[in-house]
HTML snippet that shows the backbone in 3Dmol.js (N, CA, C, O; Angstrom):
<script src="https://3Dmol.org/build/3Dmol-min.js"></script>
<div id="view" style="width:600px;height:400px;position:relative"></div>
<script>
const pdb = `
ATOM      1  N   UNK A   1       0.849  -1.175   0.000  1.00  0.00           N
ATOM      2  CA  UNK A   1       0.000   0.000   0.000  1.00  0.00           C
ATOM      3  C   UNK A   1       0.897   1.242   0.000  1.00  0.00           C
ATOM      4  O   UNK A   1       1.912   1.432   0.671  1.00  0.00           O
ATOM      5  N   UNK A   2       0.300   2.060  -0.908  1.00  0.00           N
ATOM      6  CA  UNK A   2       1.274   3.494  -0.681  1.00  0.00           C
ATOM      7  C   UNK A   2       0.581   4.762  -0.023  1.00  0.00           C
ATOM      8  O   UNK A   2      -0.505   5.314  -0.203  1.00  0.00           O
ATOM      9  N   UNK A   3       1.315   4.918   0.547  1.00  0.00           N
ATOM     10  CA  UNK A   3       0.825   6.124   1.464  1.00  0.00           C
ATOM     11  C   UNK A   3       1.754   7.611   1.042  1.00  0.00           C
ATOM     12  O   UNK A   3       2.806   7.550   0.405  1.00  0.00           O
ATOM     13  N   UNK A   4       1.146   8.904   1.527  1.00  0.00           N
ATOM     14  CA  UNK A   4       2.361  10.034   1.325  1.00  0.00           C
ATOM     15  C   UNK A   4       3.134  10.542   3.039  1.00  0.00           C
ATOM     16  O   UNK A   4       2.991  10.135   4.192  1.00  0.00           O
ATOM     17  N   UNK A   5       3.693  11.269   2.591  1.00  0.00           N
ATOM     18  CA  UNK A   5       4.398  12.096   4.001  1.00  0.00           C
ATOM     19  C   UNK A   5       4.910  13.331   3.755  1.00  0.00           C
ATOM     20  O   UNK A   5       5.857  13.485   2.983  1.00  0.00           O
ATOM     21  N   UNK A   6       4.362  14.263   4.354  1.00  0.00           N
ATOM     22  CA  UNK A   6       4.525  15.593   4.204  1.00  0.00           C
ATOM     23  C   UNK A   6       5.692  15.541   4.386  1.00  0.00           C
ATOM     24  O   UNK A   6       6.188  14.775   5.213  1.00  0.00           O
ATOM     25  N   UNK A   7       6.512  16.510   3.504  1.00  0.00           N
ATOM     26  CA  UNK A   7       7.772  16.977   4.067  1.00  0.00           C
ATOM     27  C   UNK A   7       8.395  18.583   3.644  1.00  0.00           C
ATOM     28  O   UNK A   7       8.304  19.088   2.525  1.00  0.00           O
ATOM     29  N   UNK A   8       8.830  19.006   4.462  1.00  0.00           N
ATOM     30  CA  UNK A   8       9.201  20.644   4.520  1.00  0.00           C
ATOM     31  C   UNK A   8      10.632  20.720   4.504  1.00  0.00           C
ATOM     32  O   UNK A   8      11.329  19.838   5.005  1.00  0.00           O
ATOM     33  N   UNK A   9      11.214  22.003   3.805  1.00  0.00           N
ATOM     34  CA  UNK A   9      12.512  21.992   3.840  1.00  0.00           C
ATOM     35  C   UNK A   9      12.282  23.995   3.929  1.00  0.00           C
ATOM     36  O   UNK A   9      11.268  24.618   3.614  1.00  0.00           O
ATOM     37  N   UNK A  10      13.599  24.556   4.456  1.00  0.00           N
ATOM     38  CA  UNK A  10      13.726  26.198   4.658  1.00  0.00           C
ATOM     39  C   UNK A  10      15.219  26.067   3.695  1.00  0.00           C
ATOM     40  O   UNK A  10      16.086  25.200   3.808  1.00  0.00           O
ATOM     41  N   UNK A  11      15.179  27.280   2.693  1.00  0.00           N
ATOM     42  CA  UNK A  11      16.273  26.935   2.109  1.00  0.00           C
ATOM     43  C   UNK A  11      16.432  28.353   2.244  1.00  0.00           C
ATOM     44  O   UNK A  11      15.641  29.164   1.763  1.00  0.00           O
ATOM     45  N   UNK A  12      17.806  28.748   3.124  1.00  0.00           N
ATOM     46  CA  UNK A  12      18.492  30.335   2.890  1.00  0.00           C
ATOM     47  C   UNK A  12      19.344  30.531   1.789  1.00  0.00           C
ATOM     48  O   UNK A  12      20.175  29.788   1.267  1.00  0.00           O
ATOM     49  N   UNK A  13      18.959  31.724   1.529  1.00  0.00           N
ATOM     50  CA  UNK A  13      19.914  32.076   0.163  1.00  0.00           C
ATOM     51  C   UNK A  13      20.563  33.297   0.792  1.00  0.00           C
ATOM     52  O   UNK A  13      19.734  34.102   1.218  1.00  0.00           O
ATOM     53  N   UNK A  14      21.359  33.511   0.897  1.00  0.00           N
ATOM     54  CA  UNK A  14      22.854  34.517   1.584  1.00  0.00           C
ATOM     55  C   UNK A  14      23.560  35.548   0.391  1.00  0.00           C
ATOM     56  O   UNK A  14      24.134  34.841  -0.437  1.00  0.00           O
ATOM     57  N   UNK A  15      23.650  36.642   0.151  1.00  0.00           N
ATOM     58  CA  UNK A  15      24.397  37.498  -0.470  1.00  0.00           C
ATOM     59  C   UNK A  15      25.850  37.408  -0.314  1.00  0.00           C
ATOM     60  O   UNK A  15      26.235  38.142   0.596  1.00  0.00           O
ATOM     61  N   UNK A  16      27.088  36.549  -1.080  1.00  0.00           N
ATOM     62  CA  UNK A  16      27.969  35.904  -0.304  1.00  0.00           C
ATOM     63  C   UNK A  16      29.312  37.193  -1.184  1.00  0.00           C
ATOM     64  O   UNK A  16      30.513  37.319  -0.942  1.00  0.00           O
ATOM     65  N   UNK A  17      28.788  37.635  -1.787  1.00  0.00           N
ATOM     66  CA  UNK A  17      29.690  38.888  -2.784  1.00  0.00           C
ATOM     67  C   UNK A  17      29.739  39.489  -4.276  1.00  0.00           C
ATOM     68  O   UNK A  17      28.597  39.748  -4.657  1.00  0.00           O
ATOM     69  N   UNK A  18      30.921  39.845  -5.422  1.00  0.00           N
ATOM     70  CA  UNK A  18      30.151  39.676  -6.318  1.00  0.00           C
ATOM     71  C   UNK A  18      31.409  38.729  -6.670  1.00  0.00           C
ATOM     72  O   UNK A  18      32.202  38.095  -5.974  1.00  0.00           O
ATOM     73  N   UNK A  19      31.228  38.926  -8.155  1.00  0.00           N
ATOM     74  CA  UNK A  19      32.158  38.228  -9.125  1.00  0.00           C
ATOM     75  C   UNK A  19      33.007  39.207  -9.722  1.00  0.00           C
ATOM     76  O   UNK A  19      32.735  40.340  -9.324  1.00  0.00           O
ATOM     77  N   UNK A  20      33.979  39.150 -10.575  1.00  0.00           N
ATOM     78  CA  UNK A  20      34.946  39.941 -11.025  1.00  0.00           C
ATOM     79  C   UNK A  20      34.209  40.888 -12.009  1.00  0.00           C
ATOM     80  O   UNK A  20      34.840  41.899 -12.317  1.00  0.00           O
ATOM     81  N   UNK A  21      33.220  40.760 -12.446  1.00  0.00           N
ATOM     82  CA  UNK A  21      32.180  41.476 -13.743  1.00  0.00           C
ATOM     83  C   UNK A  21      30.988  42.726 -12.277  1.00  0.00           C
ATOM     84  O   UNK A  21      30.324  43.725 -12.553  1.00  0.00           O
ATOM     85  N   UNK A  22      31.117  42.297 -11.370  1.00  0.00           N
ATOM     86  CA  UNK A  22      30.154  43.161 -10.672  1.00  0.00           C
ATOM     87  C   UNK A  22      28.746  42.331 -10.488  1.00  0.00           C
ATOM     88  O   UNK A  22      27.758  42.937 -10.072  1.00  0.00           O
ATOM     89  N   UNK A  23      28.673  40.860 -10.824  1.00  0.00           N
ATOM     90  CA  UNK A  23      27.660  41.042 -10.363  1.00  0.00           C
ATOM     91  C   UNK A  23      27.406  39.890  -9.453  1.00  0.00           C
ATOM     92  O   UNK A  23      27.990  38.813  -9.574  1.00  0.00           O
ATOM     93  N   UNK A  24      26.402  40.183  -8.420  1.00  0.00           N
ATOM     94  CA  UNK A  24      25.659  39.284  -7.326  1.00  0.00           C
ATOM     95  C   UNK A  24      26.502  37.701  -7.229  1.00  0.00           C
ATOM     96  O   UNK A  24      26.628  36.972  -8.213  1.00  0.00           O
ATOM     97  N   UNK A  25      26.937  37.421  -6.093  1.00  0.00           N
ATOM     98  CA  UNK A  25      27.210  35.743  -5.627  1.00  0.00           C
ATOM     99  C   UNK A  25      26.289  35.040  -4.512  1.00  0.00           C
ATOM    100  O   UNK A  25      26.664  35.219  -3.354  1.00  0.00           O
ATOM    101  N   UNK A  26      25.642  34.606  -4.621  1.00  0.00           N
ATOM    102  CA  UNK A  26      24.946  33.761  -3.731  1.00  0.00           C
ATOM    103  C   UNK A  26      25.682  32.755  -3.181  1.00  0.00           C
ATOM    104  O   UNK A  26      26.519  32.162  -3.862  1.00  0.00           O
ATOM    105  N   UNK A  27      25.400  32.371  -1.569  1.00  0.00           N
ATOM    106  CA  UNK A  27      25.309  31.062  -0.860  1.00  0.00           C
ATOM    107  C   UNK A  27      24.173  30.447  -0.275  1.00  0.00           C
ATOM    108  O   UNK A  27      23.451  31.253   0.311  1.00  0.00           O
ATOM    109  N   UNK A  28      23.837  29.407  -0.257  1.00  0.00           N
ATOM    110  CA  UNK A  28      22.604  28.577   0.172  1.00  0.00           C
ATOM    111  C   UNK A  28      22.608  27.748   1.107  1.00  0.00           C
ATOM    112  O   UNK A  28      23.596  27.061   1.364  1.00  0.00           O
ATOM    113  N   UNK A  29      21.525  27.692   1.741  1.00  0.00           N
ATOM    114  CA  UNK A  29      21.992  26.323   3.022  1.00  0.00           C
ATOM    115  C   UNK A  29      20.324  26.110   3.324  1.00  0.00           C
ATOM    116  O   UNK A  29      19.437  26.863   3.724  1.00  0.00           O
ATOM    117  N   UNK A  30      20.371  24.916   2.983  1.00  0.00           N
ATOM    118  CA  UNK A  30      19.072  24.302   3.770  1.00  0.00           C
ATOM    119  C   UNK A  30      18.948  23.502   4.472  1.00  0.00           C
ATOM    120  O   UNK A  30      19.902  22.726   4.523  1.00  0.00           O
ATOM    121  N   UNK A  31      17.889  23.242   5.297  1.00  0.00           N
ATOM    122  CA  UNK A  31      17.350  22.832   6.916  1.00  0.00           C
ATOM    123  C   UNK A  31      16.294  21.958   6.403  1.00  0.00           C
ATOM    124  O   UNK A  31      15.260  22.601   6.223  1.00  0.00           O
ATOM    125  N   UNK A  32      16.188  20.678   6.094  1.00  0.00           N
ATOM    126  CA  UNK A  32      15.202  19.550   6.349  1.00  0.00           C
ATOM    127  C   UNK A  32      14.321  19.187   7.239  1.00  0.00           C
ATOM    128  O   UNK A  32      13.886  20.198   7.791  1.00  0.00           O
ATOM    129  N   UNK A  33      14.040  18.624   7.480  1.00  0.00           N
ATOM    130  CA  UNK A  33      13.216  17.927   8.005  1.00  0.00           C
ATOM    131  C   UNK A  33      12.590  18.682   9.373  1.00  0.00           C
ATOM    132  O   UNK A  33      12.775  18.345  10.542  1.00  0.00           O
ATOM    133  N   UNK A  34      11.895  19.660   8.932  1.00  0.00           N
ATOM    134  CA  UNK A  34      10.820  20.797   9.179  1.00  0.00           C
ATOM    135  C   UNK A  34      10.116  20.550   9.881  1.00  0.00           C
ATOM    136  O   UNK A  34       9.541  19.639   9.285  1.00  0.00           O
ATOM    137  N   UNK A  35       9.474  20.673  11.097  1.00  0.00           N
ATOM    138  CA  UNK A  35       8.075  19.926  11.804  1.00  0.00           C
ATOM    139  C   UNK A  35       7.069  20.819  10.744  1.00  0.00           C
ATOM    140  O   UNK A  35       7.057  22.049  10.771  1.00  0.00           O
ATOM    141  N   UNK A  36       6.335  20.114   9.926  1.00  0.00           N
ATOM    142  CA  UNK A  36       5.011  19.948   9.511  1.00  0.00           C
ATOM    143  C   UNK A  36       4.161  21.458   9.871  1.00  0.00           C
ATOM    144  O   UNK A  36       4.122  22.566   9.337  1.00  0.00           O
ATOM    145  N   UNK A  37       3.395  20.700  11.321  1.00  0.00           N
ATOM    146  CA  UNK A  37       2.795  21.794  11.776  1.00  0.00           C
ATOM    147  C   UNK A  37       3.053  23.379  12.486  1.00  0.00           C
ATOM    148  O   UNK A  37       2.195  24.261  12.532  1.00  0.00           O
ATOM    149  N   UNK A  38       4.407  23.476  12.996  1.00  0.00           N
ATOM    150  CA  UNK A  38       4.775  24.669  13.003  1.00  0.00           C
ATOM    151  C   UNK A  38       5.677  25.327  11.684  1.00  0.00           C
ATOM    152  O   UNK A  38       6.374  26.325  11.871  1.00  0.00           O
ATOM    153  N   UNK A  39       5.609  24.810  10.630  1.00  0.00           N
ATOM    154  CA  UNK A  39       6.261  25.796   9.315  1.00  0.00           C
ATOM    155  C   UNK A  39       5.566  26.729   8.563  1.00  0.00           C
ATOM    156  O   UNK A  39       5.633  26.840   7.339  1.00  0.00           O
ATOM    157  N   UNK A  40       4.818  27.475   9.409  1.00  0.00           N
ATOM    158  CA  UNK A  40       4.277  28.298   8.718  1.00  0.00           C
ATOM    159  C   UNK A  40       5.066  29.774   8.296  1.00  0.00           C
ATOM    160  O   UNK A  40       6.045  30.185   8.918  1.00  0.00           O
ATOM    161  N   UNK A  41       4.578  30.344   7.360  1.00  0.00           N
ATOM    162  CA  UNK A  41       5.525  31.534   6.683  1.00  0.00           C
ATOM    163  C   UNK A  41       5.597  32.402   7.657  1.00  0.00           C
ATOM    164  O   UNK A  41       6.689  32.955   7.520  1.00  0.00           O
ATOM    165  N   UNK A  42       5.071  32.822   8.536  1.00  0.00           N
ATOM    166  CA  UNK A  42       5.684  33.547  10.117  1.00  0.00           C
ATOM    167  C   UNK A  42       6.797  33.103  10.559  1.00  0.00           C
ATOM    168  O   UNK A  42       7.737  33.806  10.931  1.00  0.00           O
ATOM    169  N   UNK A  43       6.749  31.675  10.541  1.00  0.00           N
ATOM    170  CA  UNK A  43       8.247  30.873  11.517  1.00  0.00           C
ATOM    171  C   UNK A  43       9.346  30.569  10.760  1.00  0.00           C
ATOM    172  O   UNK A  43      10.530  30.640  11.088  1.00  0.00           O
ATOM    173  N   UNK A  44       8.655  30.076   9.279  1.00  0.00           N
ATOM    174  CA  UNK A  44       9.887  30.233   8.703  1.00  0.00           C
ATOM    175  C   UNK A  44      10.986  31.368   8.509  1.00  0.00           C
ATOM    176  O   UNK A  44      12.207  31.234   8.441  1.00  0.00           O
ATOM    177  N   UNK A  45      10.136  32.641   8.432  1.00  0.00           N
ATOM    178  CA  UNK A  45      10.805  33.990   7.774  1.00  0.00           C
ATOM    179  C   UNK A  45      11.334  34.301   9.505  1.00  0.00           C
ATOM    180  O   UNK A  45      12.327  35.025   9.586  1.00  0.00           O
ATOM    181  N   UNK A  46      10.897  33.937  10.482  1.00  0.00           N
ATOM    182  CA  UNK A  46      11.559  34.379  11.891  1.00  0.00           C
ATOM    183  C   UNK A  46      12.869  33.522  12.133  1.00  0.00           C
ATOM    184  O   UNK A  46      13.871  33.889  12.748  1.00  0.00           O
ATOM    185  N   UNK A  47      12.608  32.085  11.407  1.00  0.00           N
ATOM    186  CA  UNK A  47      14.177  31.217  11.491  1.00  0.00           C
ATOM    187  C   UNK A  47      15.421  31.939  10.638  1.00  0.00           C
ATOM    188  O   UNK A  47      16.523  32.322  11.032  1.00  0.00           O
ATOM    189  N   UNK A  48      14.722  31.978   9.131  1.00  0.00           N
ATOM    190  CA  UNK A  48      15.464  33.095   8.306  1.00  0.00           C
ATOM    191  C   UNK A  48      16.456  34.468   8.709  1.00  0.00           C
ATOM    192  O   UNK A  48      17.504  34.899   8.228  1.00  0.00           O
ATOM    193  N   UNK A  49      15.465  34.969   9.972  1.00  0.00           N
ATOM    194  CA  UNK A  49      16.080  36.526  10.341  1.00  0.00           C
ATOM    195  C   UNK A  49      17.043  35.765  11.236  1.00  0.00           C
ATOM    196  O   UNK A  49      18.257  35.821  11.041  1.00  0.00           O
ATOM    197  N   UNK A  50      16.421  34.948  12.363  1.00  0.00           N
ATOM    198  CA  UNK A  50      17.820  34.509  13.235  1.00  0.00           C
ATOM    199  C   UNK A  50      18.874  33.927  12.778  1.00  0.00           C
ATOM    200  O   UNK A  50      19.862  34.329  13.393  1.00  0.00           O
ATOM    201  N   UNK A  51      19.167  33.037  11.850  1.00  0.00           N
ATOM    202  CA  UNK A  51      20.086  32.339  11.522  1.00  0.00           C
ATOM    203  C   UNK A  51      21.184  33.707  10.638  1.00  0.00           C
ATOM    204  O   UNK A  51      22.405  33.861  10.677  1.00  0.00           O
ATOM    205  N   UNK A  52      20.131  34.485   9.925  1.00  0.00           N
ATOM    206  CA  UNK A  52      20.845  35.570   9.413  1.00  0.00           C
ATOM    207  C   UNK A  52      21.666  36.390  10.527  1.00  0.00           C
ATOM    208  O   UNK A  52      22.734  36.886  10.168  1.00  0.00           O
ATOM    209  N   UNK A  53      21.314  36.536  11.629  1.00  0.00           N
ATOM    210  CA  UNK A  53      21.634  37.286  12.679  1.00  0.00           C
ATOM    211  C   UNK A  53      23.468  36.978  13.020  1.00  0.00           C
ATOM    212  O   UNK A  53      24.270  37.863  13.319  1.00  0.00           O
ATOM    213  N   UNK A  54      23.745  35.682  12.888  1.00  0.00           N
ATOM    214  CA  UNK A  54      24.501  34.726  12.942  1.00  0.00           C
ATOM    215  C   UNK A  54      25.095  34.675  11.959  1.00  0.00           C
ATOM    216  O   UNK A  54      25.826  33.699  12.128  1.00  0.00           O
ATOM    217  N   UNK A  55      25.323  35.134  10.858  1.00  0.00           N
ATOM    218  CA  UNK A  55      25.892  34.989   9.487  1.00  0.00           C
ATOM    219  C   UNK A  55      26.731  36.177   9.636  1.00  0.00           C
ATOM    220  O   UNK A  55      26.480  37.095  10.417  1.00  0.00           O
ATOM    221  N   UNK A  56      28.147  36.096   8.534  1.00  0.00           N
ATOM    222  CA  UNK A  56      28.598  37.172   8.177  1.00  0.00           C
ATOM    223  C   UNK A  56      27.934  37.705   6.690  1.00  0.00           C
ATOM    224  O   UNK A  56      28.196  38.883   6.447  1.00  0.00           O
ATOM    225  N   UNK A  57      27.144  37.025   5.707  1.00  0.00           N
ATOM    226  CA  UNK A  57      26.259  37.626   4.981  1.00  0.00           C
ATOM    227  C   UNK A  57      25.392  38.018   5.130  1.00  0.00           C
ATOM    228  O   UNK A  57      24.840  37.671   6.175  1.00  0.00           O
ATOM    229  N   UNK A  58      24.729  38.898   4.320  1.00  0.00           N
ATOM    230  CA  UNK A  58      23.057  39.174   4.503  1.00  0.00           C
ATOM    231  C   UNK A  58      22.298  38.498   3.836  1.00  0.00           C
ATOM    232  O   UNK A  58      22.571  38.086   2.708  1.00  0.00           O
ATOM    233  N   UNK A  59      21.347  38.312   4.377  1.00  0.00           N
ATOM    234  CA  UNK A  59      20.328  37.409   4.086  1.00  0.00           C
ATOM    235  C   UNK A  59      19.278  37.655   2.606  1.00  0.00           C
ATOM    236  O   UNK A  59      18.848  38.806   2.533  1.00  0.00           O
ATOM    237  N   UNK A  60      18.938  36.919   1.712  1.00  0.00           N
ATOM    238  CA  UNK A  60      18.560  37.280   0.351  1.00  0.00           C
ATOM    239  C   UNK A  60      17.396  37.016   0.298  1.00  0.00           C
ATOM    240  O   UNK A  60      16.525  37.846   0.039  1.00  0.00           O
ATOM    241  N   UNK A  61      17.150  35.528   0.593  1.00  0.00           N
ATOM    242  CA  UNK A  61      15.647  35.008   0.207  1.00  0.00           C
ATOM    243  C   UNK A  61      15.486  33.749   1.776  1.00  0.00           C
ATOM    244  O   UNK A  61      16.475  33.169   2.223  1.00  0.00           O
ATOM    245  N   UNK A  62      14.170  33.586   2.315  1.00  0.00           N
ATOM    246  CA  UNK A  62      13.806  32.634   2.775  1.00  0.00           C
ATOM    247  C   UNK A  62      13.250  32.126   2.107  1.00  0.00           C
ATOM    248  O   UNK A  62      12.232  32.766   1.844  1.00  0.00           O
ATOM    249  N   UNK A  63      13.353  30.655   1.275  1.00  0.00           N
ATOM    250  CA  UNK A  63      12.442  30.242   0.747  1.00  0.00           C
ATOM    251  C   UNK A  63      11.913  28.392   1.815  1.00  0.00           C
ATOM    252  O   UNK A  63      12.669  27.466   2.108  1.00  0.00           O
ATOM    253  N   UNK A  64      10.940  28.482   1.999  1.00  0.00           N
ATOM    254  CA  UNK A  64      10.078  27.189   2.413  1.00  0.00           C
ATOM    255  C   UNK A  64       9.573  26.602   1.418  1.00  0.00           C
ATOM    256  O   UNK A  64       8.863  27.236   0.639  1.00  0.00           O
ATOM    257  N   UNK A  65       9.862  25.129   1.217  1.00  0.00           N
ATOM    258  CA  UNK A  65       8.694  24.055   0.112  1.00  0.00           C
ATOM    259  C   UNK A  65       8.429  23.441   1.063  1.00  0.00           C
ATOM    260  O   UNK A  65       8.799  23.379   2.236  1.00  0.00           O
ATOM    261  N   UNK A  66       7.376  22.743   0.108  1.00  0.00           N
ATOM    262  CA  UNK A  66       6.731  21.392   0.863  1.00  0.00           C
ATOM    263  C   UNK A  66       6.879  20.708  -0.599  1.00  0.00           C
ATOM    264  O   UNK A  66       6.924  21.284  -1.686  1.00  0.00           O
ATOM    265  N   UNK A  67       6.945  19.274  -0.315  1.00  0.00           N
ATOM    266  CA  UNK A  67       7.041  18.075  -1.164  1.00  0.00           C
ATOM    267  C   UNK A  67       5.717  17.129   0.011  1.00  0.00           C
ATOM    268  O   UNK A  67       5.349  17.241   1.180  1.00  0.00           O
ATOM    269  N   UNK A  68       5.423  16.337  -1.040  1.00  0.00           N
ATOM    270  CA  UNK A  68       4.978  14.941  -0.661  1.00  0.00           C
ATOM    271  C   UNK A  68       6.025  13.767  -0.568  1.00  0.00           C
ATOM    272  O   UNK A  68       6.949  14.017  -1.342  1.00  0.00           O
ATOM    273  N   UNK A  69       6.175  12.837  -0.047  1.00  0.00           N
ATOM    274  CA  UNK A  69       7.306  11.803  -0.223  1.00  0.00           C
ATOM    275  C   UNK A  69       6.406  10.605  -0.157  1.00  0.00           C
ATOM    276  O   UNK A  69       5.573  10.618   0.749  1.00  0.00           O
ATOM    277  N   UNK A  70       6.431   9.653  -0.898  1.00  0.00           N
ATOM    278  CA  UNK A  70       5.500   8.629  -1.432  1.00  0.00           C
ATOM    279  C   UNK A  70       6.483   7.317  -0.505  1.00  0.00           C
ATOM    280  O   UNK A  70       7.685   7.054  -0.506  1.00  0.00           O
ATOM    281  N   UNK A  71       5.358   6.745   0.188  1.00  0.00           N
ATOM    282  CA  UNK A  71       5.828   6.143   0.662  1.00  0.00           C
ATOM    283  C   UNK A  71       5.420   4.760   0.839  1.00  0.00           C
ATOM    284  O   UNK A  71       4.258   4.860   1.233  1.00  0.00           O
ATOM    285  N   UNK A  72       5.799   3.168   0.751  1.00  0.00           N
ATOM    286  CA  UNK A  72       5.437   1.939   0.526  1.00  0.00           C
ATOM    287  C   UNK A  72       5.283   1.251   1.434  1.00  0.00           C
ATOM    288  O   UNK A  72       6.074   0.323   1.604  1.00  0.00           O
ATOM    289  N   UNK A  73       4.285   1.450   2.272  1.00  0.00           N
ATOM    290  CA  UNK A  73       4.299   0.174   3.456  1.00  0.00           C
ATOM    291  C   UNK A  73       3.569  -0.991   3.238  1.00  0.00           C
ATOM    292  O   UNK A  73       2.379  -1.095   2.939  1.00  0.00           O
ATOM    293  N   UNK A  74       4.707  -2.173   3.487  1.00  0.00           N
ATOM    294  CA  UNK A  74       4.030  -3.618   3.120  1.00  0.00           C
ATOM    295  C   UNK A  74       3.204  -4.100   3.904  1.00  0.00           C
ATOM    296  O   UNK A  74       2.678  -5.185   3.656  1.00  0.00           O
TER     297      UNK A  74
END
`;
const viewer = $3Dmol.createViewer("view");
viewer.addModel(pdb, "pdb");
viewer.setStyle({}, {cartoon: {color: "spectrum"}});
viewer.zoomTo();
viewer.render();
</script>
């Protein structure tokens, strides 16, 4: 039988410098395995500011997905 499973990921995108032409470098880092019911776009964008707080970059984008993950239990 297949069943699904929510799953959440927070992916920061960081302003990390430019390039030799002038323009924009990004760094990224994402955080898995999300509790479900508290990822809402309030908590995510409040994890976003703290972790930024903590960075020597500034912070670019919070982005949150959700996926389904398909899952087979016999």
């Amino acid at each position: 039988m297949l069943t699904t499973k929510d799953v959440k990921e927070i992916k920061l995108v960081f302003l990390s410098g430019t390039d030799l032409k002038g323009n924009p470098t990004y760094k990224s880092r994402t955080y898995k395995n999300v509790n479900v019911e508290n990822a809402t776009l309030d908590n995510a964008y409040a994890f976003g500011q703290a972790i930024a707080a903590l960075s020597d970059w500034p912070l670019d984008q919070v982005i949150l997905s959700s996926d389904q993950e398909i899952i087979d239990i016999p």
